[in-house]
N, C-alpha and C positions, 0 to 999 in steps of 0.2 A: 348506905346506912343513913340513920335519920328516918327513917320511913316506915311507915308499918299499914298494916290492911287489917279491918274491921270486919270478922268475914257474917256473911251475910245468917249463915243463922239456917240454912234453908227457906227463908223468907225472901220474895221481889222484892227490891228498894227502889225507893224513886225517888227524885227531887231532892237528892241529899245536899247537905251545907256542911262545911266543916271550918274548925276554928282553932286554933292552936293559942291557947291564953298566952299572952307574952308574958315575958318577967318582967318587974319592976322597970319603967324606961325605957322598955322591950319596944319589940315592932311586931305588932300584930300580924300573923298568916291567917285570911279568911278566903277562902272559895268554896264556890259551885260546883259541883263534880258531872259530867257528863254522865249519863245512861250506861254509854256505851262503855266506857272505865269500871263500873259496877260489876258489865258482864264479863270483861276479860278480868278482873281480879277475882271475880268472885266475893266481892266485898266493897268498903269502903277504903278507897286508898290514902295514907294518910301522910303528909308530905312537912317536915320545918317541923321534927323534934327538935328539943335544946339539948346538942348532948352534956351528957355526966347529968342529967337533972329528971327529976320525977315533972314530965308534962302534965297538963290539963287539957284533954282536947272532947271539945265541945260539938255535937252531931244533931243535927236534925235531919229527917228522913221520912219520907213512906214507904211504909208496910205494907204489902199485898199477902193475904194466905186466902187461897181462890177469893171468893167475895166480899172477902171482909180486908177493908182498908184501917190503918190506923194512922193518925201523924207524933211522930216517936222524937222526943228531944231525950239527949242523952248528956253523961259526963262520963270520960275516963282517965282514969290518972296510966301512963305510961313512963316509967321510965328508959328512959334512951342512952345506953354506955358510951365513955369517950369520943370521940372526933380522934383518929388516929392515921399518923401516912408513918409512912418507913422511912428509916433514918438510911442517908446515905454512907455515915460512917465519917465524913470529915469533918475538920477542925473548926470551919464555919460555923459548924452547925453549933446554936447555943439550946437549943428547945426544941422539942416534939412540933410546935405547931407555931405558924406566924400571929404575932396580936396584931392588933388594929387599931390605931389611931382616927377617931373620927371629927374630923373639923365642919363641915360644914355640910347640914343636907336642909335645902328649901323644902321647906310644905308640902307641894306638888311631885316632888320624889321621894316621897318620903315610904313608900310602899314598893320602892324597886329593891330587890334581888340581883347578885352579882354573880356570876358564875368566875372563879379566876382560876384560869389554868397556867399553874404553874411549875417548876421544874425542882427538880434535885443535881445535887454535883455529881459527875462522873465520878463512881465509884468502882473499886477491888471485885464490885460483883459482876459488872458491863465491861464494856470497852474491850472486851477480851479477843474476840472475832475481826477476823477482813475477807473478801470473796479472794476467792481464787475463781478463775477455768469461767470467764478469763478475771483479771486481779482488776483493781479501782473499788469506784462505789462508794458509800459511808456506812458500812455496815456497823462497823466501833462505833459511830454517834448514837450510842445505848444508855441510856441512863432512865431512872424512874420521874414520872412528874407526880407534882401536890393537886389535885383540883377538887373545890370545892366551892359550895355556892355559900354568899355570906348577905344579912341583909342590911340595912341602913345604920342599924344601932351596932354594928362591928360584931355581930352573931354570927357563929357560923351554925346554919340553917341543914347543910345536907353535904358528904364528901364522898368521893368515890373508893371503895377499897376491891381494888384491881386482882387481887389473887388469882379469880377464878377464869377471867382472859389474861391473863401477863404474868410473864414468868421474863426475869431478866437475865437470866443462862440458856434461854432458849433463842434460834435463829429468826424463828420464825413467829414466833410471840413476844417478842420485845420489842423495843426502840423507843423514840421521844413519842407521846401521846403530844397531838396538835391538830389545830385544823377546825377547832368546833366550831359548831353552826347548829343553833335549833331551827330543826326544819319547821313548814307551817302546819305541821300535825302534830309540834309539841314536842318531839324529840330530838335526840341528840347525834349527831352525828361528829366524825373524825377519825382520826387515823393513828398509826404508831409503825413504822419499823416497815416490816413485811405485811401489814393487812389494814382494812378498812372497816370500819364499823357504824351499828347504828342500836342504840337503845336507848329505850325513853325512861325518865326520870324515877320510876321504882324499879332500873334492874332487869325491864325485860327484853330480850335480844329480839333483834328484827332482823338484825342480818350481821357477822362478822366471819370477813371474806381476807380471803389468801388474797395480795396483788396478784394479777394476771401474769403468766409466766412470761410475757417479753419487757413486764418492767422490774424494777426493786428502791428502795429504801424510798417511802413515804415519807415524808416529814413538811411541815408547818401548813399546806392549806387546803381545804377539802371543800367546795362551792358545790351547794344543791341549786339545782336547777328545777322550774319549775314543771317541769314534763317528767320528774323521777330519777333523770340523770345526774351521775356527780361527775365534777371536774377535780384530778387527782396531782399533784404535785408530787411527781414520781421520778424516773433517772430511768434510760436505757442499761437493760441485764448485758447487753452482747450488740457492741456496735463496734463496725470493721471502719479502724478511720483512714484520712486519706494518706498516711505513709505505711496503712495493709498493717496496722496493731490492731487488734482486736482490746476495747475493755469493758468495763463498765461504766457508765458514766456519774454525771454529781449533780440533782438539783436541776435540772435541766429539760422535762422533759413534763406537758402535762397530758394527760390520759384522761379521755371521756368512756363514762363506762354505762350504760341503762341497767335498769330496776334488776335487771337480772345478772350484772356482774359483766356481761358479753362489753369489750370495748369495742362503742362504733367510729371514734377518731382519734387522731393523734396529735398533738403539737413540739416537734424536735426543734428543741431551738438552735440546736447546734448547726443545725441544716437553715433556721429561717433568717435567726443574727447573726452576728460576724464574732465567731468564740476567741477569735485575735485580737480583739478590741481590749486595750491594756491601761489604758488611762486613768481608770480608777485602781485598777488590783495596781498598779501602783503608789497609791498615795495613801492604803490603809494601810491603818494601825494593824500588823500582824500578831500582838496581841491580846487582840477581839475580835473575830470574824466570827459572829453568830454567836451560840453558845461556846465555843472552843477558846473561850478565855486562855492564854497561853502569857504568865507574867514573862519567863524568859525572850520572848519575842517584845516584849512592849517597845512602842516606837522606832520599829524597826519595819523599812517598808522597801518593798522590792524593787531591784531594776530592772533596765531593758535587761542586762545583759543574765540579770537573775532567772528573768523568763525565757530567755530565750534557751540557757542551761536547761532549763527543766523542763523546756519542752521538748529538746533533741532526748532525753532521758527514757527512762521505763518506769520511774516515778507519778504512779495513778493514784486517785482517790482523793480524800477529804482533805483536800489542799489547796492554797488559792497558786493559782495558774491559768496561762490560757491554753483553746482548746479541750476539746471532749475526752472525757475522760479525768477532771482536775475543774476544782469548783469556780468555773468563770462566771457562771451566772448567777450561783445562787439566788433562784427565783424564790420570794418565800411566802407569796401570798396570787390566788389568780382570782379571778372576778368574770363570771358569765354576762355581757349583755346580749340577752334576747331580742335587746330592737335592732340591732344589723347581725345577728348572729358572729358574733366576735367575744375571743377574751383580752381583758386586759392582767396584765402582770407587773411583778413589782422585782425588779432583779437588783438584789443591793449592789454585787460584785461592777455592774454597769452604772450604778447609781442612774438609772432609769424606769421609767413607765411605760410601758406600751402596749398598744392596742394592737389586735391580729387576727385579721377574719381568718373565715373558715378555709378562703382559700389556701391560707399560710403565709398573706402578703402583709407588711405592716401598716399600718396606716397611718398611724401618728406615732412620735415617741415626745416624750417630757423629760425632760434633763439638759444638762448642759452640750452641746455640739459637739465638744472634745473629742479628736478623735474615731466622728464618725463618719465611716466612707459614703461612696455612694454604692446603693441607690439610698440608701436609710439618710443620710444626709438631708434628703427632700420630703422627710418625713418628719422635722423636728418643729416641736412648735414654738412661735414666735411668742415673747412676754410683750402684755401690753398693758396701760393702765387702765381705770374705771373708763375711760371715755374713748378707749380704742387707740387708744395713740400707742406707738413700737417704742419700746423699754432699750435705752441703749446698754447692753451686754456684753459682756465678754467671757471667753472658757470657765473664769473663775466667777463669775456674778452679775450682779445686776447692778443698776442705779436704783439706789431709792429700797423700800422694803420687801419688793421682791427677791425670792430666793428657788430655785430648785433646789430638789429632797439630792440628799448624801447619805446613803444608804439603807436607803429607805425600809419600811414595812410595810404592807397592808395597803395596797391602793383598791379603792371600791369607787367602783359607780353610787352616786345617790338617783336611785331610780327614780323616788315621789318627784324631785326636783328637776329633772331632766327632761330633756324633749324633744327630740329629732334631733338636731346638729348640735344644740347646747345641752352640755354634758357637767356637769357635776360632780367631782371627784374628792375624795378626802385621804388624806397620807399622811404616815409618822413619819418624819424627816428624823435619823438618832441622831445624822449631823457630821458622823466619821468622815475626816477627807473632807468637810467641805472646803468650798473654793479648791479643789485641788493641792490639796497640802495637807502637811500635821500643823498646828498652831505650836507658837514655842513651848507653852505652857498647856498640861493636860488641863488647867483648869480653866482654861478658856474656850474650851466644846461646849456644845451646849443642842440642845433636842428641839425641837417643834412640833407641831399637831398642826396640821394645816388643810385648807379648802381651798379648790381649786375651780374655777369658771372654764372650761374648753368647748371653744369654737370648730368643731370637726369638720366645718365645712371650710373655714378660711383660714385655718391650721394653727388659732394665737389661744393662747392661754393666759387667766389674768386669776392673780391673789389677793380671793377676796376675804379671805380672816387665816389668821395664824395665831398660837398660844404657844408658848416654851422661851421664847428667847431673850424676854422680860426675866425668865426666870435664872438664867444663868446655868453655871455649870451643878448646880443641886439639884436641879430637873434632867441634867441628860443622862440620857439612857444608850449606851454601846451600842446596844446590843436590844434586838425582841421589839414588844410593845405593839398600840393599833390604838388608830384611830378609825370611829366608824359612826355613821349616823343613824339616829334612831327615830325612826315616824310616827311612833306610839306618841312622843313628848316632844316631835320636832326639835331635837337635841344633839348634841356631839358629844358622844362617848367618848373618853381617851383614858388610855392606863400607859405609863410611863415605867414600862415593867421592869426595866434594872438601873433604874434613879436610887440615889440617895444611900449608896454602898459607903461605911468607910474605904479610901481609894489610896492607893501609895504610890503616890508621885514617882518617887527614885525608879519604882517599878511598871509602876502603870497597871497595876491588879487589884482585884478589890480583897483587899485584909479583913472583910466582912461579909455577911450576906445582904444586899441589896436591901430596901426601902422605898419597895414601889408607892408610885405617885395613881389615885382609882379618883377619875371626875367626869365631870359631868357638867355640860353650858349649854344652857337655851341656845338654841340656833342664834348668830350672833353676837352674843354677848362675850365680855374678854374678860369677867369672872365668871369662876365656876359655880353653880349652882349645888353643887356634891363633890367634898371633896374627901376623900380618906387617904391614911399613908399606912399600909402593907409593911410591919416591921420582921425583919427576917426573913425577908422571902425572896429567891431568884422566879420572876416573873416572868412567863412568856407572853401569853396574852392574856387578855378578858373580854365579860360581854355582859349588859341585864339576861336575865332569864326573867322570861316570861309562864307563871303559873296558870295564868289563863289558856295559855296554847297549851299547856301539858295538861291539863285535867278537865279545863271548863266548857272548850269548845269542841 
């Protein structure tokens, strides 16, 4: 919704421009509309109504009727009904929709577009399902998300209303909606539950696909690839482990699939890491492991002797444990690089990064040593500072301001910036468990957005910016969020997507709906150049969208 098409009349259009009159303070929507948009709508596509409000949207265009051309400026008044998502039914919930607090947008951002994909509570309508034949999996991790795109002046510009693919009583068309990424032809791609999808900004399908029958439960990250390929963040349906139980597994496994759905590779991590490696699923807050906010578990964190119970068990699925079949890795973000054909991943449950060619070998990991056997031991990278010099370190830290990410999200390569062995990396540290512990006080956690320099040829990694931990514990975020950088404005995007909750100490739960933190910093710089706060909103991620790639080019 938000959108509407100008249909053509029976008349050719060419060279169309369109203009959406802001309101008072407003943020102007103006673009160019491609040819080729014209033909597939059969119109002019019209994109950043205001809803609840009678628009003005303003068109210029030519006219063809065989040889007579005309040049046509127009006005039409539109009006555009409600902005509306579905209530999930709990007590958090205060309002139909999140407002926006806008502090601070420079000049030169001032025409960006946000897309935020955001979540609703497990509600009495999901969560009702688990596999059987055979049992595990996270099929319950069901609930509805909020996204919608918002512009600079705290407008919400365009939202998604899912009815017509998602149904949340359904096995097969529900789950968490994650994963987006506009691809370079301007559309949208991501995932939810059982399938994978792809449609571009007014609603029209290009592809929405059942997962492949040997995986199941998609959830948080879906990488297009430049050759058409996506990389899917998926879990084994049916893997025989090594004491002959057959289950499903959690978060563990990614799936390359080409243009036609067919998978041409696989990455089991259960087979490439060490699913015994416990170090951290010890030291989390159980909770908040991901979305599964759980207050009776707050500050309560597992033993040896806990895991080890649970692994001699038949206790499978959406659990932290190790072992396949039981969420050790929770991978929740993978990342294609095309120059050595390798992916990198971001597994919070290992509070690790790591890269993994095609072979299945790894090549480097980021994080703390803790823990890890060999041969992966020989694959950790060394911290060093601006001048190369070895960071003295230990399991739990660094000297000085370096830090490895504690549960991380979102580890991306920055391609522009990179270059054969010097590699470029940007990650949300939310900071759970760092140093290997709880801190005494919940209110001394605290989040990060941070840039990384890696040497892949001489294994050392150096931290060359970080933002969050000036900020203290009103910027961390549990759970979710991403940092990512952007080429268009040479900038670092970050949304701190479940900041700024009321929080209940005695409990460790949020008595509120979060307070995401939405900005934006010049490459370098340690203020943000844009910065908004998301009031009412459980936050997964976000991103600018670009209207240029949707309609211009």
């Amino acid at each position: 919704p938000l959108t509407a098409v100008i249909r053509n009349g029976g008349y050719q259009l060419r060279d169309v421009h369109v203009r959406i009159v802001p309101k008072e303070n407003g943020q102007e929507i103006a673009y160019k509309v491609n040819n080729k948009y014209l033909l597939t709508y059969g119109g002019i596509p019209v994109f950043g109504l205001y809803p609840d409000y009678v628009n003005t949207v303003e068109v210029e265009y030519t006219r063809i009727q065989g040889s007579k051309t005309e040049n046509i400026k127009e006005s039409y008044k539109m009006y555009a009904p409600p902005a509306y998502i579905e209530s999930a039914g709990t007590k958090e919930e205060q309002s139909a929709l999140f407002t926006i607090d806008v502090k601070k947008v420079s000049p030169e951002f001032k025409d960006r577009l946000y897309l935020l994909n955001n979540t609703k509570d497990k509600s009495g309508n999901g969560t009702r399902t688990v596999w059987n034949n055979p049992t595990g999996g996270a099929l319950e991790w069901n609930f509805t998300t909020a996204n919608a795109i918002i512009d600079t002046s705290g407008d919400i510009r365009w939202f998604m209303n899912p009815s017509s693919i998602y149904d949340l009583k359904s096995i097969y068309r529900a789950g968490v909606m994650m994963g987006f990424k506009q691809n370079q032809d301007g559309a949208l791609s991501w995932g939810y539950g059982q399938r994978y999808v792809k449609y571009d900004i007014m609603g029209r399908e290009i592809f929405n696909r059942r997962l492949p029958d040997n995986y199941n439960d998609f959830s948080h990250s879906m990488d297009n690839a430049a050759n058409g390929h996506y990389f899917l963040r998926v879990a084994s349906s049916n893997y025989k482990r090594p004491d002959g139980k057959n289950v499903r597994t959690v978060r563990d496994v990614i799936a390359e699939v080409d243009q036609n759905g067919v998978v041409v590779d696989e990455w089991r991590l259960f087979d490439i890491l060490d699913p015994y490696r416990d170090v951290i699923m010890k030291t989390l807050d159980q909770g908040a492991v991901c979305l599964n906010i759980d207050a009776s578990q707050s500050g309560h964190t597992l033993s040896e002797e806990d895991l080890a119970a649970l692994d001699s068990s038949d206790k499978f699925g959406d659990i932290v444990g190790s072992g396949a079949g039981r969420n050790w890795a929770h991978v929740n973000s993978v990342d294609y690089d095309s120059e050595d054909d390798s992916i990198i991943i971001s597994s919070r449950h290992q509070s690790a990064i790591i890269k993994i060619g095609r072979d299945k070998k790894v090549k480097w990991i980021l994080g703390t040593p803790a823990g890890w056997k060999a041969p992966f031991n020989a694959a950790i990278l060394t911290p060093v500072d601006s001048k190369g010099q070895k960071i003295a370190c230990q399991d739990s830290g660094c000297e000085g301001d370096f830090d490895w990410t504690w549960t991380q999200h979102t580890a991306f390569k920055i391609d522009s910036k990179s270059k054969g062995d010097i590699l470029y990396l940007s990650a949300f540290d939310n900071g759970d468990g760092r140093g290997l512990e709880q801190p005494a006080m919940q209110s001394m956690k605290y989040s990060r957005s941070v840039i990384y320099k890696i040497d892949q040829k001489n294994k050392t990694v150096q931290q060359i910016w970080q933002y969050g931990k000036e900020r203290g514990n009103e910027w961390f975020s549990p759970v979710t969020s991403i940092t990512e950088y952007q080429t268009d404005k040479n900038s670092v995007f970050v949304y701190s997507a479940t900041a700024g909750g009321a929080f209940d100490l005695s409990v460790g739960a949020f008595t509120s709906l979060p307070n995401p933190y939405l900005e934006e910093f010049k490459w370098g710089e340690k203020e943000p150049a844009v910065e908004m706060q998301i009031h009412g909103a459980r936050g997964y991620q976000a991103m600018p969208f670009s209207l240029t790639k949707a309609l211009t080019e």
